[in-house]
GUDRENNU-724567 format. One record per residue: residue in one letter; chain; x, y, z of N, C-alpha, C in turn. Coordinates in steps of 0.1 Angstrom, whole numbers. Example, Ala and Ser with C-alpha at 12.3 -4.5 7.8 and 13.67 -1.06 7.14 Angstrom:
<rec A,A,<132,-57,78>,<123,-45,78>,<132,-33,78>>
<rec S,A,<128,-22,71>,<137,-11,71>,<129,0,79>>
end
This chain:
<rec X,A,<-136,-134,219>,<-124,-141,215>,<-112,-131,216>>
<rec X,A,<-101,-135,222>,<-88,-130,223>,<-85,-128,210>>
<rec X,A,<-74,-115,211>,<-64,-108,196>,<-58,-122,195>>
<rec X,A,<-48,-129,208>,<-41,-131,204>,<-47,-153,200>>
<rec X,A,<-59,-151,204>,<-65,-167,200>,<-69,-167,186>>
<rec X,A,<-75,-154,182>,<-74,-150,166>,<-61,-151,157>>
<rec X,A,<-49,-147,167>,<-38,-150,156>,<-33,-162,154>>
<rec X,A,<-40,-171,168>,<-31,-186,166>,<-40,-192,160>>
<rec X,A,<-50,-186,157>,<-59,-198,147>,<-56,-195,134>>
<rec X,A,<-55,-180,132>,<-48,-175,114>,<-40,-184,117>>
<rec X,A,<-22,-182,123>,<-14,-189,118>,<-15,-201,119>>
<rec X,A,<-21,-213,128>,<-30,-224,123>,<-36,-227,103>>
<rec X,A,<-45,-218,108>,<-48,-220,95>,<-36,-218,80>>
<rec X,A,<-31,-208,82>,<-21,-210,69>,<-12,-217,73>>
<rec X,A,<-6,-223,82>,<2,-240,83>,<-3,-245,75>>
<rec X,A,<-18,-252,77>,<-31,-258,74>,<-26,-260,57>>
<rec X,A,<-25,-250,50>,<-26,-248,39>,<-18,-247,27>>
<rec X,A,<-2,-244,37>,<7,-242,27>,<17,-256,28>>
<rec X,A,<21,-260,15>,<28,-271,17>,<36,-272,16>>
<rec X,A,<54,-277,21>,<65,-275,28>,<73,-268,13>>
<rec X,A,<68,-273,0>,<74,-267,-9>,<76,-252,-12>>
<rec X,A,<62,-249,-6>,<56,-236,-9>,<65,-226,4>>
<rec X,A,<67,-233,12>,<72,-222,23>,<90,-222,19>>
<rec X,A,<99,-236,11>,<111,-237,4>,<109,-225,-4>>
<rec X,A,<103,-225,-15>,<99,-212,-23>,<99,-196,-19>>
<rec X,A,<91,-196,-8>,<93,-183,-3>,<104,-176,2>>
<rec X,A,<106,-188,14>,<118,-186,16>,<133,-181,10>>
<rec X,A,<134,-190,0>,<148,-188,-10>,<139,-169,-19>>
<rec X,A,<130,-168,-22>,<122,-154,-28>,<130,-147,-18>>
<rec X,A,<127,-146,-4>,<127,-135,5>,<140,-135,8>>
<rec X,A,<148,-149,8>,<165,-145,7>,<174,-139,-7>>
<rec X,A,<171,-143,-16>,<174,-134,-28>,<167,-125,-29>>
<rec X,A,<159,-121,-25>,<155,-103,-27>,<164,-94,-17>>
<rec X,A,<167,-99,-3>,<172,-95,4>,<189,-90,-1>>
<rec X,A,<193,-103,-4>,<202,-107,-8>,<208,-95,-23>>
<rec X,A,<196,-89,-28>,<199,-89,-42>,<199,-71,-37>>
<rec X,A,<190,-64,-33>,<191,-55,-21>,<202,-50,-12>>
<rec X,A,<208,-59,-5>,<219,-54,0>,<229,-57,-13>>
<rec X,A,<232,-65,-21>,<242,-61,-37>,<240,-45,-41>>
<rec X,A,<226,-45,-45>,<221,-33,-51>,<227,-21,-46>>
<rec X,A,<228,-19,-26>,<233,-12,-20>,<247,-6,-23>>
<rec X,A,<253,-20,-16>,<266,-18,-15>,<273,-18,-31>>
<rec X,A,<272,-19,-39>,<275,-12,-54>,<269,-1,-58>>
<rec X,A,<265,3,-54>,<257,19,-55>,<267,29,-62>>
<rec X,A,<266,33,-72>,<278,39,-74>,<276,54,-60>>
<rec X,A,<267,58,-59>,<263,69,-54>,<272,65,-37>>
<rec X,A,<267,46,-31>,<276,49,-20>,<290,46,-23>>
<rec X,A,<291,41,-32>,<307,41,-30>,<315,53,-39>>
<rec X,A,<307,63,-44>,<316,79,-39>,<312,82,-28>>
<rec X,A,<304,82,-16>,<305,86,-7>,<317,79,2>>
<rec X,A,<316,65,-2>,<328,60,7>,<340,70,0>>
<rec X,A,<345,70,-9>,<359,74,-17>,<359,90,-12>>
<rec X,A,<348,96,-12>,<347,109,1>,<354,113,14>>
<rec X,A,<348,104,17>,<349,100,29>,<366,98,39>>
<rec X,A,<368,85,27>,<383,80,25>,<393,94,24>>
<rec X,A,<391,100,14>,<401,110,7>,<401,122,13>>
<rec X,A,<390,125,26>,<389,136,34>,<398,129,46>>
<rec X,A,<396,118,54>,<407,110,63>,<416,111,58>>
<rec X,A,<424,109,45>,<433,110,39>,<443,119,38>>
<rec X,A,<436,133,34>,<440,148,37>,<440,149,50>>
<rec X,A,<433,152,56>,<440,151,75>,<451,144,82>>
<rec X,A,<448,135,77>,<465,126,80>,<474,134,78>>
<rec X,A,<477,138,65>,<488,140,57>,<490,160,64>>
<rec X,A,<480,163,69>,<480,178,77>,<485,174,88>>
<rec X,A,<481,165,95>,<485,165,108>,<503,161,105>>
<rec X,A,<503,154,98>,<517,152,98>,<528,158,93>>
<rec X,A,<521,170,85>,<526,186,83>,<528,185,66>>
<rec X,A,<520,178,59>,<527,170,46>,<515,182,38>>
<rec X,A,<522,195,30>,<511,203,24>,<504,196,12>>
<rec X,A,<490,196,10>,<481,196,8>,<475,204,-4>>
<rec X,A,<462,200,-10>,<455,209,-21>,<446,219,-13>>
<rec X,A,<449,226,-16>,<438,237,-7>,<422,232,-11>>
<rec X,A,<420,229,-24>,<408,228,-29>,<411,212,-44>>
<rec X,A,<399,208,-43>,<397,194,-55>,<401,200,-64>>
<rec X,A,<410,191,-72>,<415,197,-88>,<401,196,-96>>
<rec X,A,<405,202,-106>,<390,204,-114>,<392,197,-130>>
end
């Protein structure tokens, strides 16, 4: 028997088995997890100092190039 006549008979079989509610259910699981995951990310406090990093280093360059003095170093 073929890999791939083995896999069309598993996924056969769990068609077979799951009933349209059950795959509604998962579905909506694997999109709010996903969903809840990328929230999780993008509020991160950790990435959004790296964004504000990031920003405030672009920031200071600008203001060099355009001859506008600067903090030598972060206030403390």
């Amino acid at each position: 028997m073929k890999i791939t006549d083995m896999v069309t008979d598993l996924e056969n079989q769990i068609a077979r088995s799951t009933r349209p509610w059950m795959r509604i259910v998962a579905a909506i699981i694997l999109f709010g997890g996903t969903g809840a995951l990328i929230w999780w990310q993008v509020t991160s406090p950790v990435q959004i100092q790296k964004r504000n990093a990031k920003a405030s280093a672009q920031f200071g360059e600008a203001l060099q190039k355009a001859g506008i003095q600067t903090q030598a170093e972060p206030s403390k």
